[in-house]
GUDRENKE-133343 format. One record per residue: residue in three letters; y, z, x of N, C-alpha, C in turn. Coordinates in steps of 0.05 Angstrom, whole numbers, plus 5000, padded with zeros to 4 digits. Layout:
// GUDRENKE-133343
+-----+------+------+------+-------+-------+-------+------+------+------+
:  aa : n.yy : n.zz : n.xx : ca.yy : ca.zz : ca.xx : c.yy : c.zz : c.xx :
+-----+------+------+------+-------+-------+-------+------+------+------+
: ALA :    Y :    Z :    X :     Y :     Z :     X :    Y :    Z :    X :
...
+-----+------+------+------+-------+-------+-------+------+------+------+
END
This chain:
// GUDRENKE-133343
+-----+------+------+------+-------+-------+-------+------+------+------+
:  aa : n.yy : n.zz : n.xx : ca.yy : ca.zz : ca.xx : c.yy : c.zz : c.xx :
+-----+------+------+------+-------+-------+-------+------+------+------+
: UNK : 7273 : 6148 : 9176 :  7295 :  6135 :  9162 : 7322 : 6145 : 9174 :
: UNK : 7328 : 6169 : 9186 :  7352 :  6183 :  9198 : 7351 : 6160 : 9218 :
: UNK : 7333 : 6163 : 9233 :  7337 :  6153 :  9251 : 7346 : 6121 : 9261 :
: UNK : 7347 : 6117 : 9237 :  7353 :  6079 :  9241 : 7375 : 6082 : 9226 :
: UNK : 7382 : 6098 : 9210 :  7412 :  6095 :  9199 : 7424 : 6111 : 9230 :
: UNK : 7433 : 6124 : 9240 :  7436 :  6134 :  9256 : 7439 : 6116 : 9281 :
: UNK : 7417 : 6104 : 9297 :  7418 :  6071 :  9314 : 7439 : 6053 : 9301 :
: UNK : 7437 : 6044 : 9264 :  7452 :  6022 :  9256 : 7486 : 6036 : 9257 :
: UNK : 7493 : 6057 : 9252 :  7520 :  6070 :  9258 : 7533 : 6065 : 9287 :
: UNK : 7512 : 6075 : 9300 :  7518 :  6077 :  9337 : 7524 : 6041 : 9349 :
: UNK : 7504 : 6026 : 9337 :  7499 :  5999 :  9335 : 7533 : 5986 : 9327 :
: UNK : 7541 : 5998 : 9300 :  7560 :  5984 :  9290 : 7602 : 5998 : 9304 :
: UNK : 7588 : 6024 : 9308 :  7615 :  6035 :  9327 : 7617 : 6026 : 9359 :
: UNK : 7594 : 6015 : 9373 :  7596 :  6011 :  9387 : 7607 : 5977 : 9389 :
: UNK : 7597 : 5960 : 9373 :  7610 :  5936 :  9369 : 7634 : 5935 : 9356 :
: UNK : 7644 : 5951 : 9344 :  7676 :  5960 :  9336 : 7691 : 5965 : 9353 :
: UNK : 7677 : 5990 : 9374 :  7700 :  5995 :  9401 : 7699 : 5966 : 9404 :
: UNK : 7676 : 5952 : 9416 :  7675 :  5918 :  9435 : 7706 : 5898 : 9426 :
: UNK : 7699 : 5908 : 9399 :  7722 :  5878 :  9388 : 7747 : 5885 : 9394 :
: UNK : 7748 : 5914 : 9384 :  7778 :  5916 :  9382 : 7796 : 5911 : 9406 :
: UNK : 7778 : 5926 : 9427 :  7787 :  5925 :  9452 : 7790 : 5890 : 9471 :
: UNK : 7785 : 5873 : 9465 :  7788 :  5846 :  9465 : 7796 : 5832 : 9454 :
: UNK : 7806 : 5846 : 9426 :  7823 :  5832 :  9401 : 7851 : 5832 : 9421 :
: UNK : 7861 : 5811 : 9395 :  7902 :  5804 :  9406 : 7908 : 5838 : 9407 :
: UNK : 7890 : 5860 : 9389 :  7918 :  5880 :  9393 : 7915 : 5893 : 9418 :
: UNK : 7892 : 5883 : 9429 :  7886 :  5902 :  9455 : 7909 : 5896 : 9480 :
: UNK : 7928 : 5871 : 9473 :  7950 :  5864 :  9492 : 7974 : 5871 : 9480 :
: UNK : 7976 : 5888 : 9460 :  8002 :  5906 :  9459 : 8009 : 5931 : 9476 :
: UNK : 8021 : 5939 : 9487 :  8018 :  5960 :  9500 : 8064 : 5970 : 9500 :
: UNK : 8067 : 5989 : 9512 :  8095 :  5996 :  9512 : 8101 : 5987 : 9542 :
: UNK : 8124 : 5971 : 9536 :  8137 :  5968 :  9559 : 8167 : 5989 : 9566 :
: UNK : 8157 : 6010 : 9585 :  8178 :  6018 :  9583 : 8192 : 6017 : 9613 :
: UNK : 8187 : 5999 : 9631 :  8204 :  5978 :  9653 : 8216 : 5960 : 9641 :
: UNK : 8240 : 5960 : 9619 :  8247 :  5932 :  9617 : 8248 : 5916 : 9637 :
: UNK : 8251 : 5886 : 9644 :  8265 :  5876 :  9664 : 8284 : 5869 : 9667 :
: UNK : 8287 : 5848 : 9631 :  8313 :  5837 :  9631 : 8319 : 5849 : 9597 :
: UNK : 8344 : 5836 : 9601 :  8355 :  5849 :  9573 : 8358 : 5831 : 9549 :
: UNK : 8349 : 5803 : 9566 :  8363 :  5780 :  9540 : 8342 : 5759 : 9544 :
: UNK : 8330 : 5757 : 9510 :  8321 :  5736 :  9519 : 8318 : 5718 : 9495 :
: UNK : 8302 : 5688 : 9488 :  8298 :  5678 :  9467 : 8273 : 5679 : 9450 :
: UNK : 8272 : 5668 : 9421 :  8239 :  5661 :  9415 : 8248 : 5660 : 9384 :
: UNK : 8219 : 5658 : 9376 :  8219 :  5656 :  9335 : 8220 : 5682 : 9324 :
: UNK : 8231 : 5685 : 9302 :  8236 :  5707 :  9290 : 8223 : 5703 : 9268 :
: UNK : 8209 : 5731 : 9252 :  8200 :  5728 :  9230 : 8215 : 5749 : 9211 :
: UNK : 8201 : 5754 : 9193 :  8212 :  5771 :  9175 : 8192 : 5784 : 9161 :
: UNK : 8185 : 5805 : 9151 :  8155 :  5826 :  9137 : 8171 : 5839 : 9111 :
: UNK : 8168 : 5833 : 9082 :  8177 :  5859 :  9070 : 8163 : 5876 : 9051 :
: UNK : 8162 : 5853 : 9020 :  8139 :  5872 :  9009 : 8119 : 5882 : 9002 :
: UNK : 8096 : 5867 : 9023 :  8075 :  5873 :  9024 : 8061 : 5894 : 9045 :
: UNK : 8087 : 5901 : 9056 :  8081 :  5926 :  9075 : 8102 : 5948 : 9061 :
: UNK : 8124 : 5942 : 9049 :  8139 :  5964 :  9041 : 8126 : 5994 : 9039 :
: UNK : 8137 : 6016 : 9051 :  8116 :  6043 :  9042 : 8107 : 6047 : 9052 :
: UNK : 8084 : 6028 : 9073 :  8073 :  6038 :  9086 : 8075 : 6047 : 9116 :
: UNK : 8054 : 6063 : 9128 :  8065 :  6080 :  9163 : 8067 : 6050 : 9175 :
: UNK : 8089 : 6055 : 9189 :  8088 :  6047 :  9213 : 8085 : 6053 : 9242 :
: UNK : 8081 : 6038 : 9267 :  8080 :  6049 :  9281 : 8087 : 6079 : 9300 :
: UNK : 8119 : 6080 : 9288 :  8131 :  6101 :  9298 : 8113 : 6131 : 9270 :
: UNK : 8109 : 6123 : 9258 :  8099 :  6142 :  9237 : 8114 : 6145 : 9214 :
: UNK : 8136 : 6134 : 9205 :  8156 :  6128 :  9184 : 8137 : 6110 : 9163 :
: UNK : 8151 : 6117 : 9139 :  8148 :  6090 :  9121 : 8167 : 6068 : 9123 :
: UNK : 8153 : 6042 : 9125 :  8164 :  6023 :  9127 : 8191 : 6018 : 9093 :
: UNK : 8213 : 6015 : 9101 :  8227 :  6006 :  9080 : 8241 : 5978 : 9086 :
: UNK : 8240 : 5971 : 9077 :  8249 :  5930 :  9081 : 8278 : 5936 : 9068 :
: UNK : 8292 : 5956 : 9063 :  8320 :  5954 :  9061 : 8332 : 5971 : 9084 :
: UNK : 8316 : 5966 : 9103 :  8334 :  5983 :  9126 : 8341 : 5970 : 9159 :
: UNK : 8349 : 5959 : 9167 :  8355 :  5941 :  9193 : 8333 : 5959 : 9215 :
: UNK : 8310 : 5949 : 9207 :  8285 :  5944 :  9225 : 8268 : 5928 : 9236 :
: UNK : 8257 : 5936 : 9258 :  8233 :  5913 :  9271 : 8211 : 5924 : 9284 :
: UNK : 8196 : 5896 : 9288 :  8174 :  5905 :  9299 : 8171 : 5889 : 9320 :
: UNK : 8165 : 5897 : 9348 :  8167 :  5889 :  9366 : 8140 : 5897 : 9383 :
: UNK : 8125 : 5875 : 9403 :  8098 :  5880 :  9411 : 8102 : 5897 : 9436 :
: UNK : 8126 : 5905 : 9460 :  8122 :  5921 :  9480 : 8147 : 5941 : 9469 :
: UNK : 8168 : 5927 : 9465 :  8191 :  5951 :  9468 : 8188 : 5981 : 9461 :
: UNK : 8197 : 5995 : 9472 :  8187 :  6030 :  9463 : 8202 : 6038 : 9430 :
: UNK : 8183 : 6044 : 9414 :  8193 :  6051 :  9388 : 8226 : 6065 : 9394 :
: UNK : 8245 : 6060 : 9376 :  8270 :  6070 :  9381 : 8284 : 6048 : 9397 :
: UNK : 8285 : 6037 : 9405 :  8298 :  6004 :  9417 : 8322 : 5993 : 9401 :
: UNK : 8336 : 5996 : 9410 :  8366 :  5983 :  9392 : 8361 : 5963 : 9399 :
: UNK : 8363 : 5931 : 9393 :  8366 :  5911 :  9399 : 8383 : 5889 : 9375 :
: UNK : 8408 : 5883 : 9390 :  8423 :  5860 :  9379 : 8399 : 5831 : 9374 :
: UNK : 8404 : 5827 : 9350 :  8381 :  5803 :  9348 : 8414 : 5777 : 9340 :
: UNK : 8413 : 5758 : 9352 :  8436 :  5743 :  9344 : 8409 : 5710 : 9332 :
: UNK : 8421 : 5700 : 9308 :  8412 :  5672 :  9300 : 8426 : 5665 : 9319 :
: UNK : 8411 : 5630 : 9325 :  8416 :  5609 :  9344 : 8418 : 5593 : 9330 :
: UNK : 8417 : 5595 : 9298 :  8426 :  5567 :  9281 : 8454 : 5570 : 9269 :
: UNK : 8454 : 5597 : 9264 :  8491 :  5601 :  9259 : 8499 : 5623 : 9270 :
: UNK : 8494 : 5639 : 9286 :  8515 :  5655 :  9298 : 8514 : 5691 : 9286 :
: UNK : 8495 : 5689 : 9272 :  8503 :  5717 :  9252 : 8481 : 5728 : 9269 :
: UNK : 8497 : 5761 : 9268 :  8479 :  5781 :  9290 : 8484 : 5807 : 9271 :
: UNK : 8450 : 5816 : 9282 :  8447 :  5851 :  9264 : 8431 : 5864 : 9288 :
: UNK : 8436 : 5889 : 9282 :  8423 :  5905 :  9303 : 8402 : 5926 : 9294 :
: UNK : 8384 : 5923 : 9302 :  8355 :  5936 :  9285 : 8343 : 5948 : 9307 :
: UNK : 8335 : 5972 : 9299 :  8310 :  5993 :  9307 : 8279 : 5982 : 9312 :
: UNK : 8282 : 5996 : 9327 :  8244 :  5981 :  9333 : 8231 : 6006 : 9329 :
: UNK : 8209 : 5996 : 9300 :  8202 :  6025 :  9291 : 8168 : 6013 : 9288 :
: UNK : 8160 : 5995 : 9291 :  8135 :  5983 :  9282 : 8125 : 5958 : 9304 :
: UNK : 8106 : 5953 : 9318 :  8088 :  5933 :  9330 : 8082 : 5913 : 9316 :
: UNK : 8081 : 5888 : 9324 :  8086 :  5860 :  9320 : 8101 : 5841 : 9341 :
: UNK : 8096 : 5819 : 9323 :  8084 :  5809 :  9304 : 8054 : 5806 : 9319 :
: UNK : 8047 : 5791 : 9297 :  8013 :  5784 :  9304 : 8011 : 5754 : 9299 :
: UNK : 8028 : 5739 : 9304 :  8022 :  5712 :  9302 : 8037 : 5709 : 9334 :
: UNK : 8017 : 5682 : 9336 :  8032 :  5671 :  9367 : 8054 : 5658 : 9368 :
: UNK : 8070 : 5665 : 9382 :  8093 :  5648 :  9398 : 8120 : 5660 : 9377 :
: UNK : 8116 : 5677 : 9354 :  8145 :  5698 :  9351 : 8137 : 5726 : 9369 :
: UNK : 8174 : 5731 : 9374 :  8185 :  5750 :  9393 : 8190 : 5770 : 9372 :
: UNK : 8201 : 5775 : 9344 :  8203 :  5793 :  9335 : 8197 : 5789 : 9305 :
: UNK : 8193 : 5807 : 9289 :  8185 :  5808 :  9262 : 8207 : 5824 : 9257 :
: UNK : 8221 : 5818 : 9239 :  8248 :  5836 :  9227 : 8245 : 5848 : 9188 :
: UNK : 8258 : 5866 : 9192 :  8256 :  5878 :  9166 : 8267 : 5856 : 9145 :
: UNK : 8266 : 5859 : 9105 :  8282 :  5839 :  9098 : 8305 : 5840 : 9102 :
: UNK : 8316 : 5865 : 9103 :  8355 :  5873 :  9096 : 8362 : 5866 : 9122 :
: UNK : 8351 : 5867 : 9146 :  8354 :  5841 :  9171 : 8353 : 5804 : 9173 :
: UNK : 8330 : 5806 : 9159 :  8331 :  5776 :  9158 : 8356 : 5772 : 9137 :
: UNK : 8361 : 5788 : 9114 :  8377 :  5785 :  9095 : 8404 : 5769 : 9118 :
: UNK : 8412 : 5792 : 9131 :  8434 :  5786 :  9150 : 8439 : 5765 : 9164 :
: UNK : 8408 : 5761 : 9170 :  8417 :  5724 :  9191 : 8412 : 5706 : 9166 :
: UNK : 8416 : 5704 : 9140 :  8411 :  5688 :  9133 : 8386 : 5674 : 9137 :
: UNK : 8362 : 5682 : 9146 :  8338 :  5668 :  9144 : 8315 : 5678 : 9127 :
: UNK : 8320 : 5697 : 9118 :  8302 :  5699 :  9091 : 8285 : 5669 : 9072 :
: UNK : 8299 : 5641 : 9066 :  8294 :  5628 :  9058 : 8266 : 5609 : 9070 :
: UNK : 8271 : 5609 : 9096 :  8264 :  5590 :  9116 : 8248 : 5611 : 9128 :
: UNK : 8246 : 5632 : 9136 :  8225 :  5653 :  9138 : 8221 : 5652 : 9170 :
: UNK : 8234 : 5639 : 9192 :  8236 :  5632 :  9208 : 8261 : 5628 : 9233 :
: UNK : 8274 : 5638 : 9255 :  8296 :  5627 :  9257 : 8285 : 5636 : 9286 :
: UNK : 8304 : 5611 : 9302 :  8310 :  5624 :  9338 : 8328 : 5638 : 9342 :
: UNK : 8327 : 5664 : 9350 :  8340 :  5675 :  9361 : 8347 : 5694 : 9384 :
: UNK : 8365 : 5707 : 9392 :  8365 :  5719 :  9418 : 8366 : 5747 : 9414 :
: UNK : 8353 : 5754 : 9435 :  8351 :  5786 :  9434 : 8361 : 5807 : 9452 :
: UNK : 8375 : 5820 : 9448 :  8388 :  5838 :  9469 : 8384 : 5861 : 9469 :
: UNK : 8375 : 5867 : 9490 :  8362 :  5904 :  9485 : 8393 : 5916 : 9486 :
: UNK : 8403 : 5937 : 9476 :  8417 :  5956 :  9480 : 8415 : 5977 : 9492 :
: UNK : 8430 : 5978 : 9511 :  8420 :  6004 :  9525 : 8423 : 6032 : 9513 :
: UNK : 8400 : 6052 : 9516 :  8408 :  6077 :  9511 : 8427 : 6091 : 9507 :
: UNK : 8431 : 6112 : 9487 :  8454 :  6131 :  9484 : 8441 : 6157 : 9498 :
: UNK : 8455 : 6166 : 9516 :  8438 :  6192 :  9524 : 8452 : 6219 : 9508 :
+-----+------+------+------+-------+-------+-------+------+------+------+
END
């Protein structure tokens, strides 16, 4: 009986490494070559159903604080996020990995989306500008 619980474990960790490693998260990784500094795409927004909890950098996530989540940039990333529907720009930390839906560029905290005004619409184009380092 050890012994087949034991096979069914090895059986089930071994098909766990399989997936994960072929799953969407297996194409996150840190880019730390930017190339360019500016670019476009969909924006989302995450707040209270993650509030509290770790995020990538190891923080608790708080949705009142000008944050994001971003799939390469290196945790700590200043980046100017500007709307392309009206013009309003915030500048948020990249403290968390995302998004996980296709074809958005960034997932932003609420008290960010608060700022562009897209909280409602849950959605907006906008542009992204890495900031360069403070040394």
């Amino acid at each position: 009986m050890r012994k087949i619980i034991f096979l069914v474990l090895i059986t089930v960790a071994i098909t766990s490494i399989y997936l994960i490693s072929n799953s969407a998260y297996a194409s996150y990784y840190v880019n730390n070559s930017i190339k360019r500094n500016n670019y476009t795409g969909v924006a989302s927004w995450y707040g209270k159903r993650f509030h509290g909890r770790k995020t990538a950098a190891g923080e608790r996530y708080n949705m009142f604080e000008l944050t994001a989540a971003h799939k390469t940039l290196p945790l700590g990333t200043l980046v100017k996020v500007t709307s392309l529907d009206n013009g309003r720009e915030v500048i948020v930390r990249v403290n968390d990995r995302g998004p996980y839906i296709p074809g958005r560029v960034i997932d932003l905290s609420l008290a960010a989306a608060c700022e562009l005004r897209m909280v409602e619409k849950g959605l907006a184009e906008v542009k992204l500008e890495i900031l360069p380092r403070s040394n």
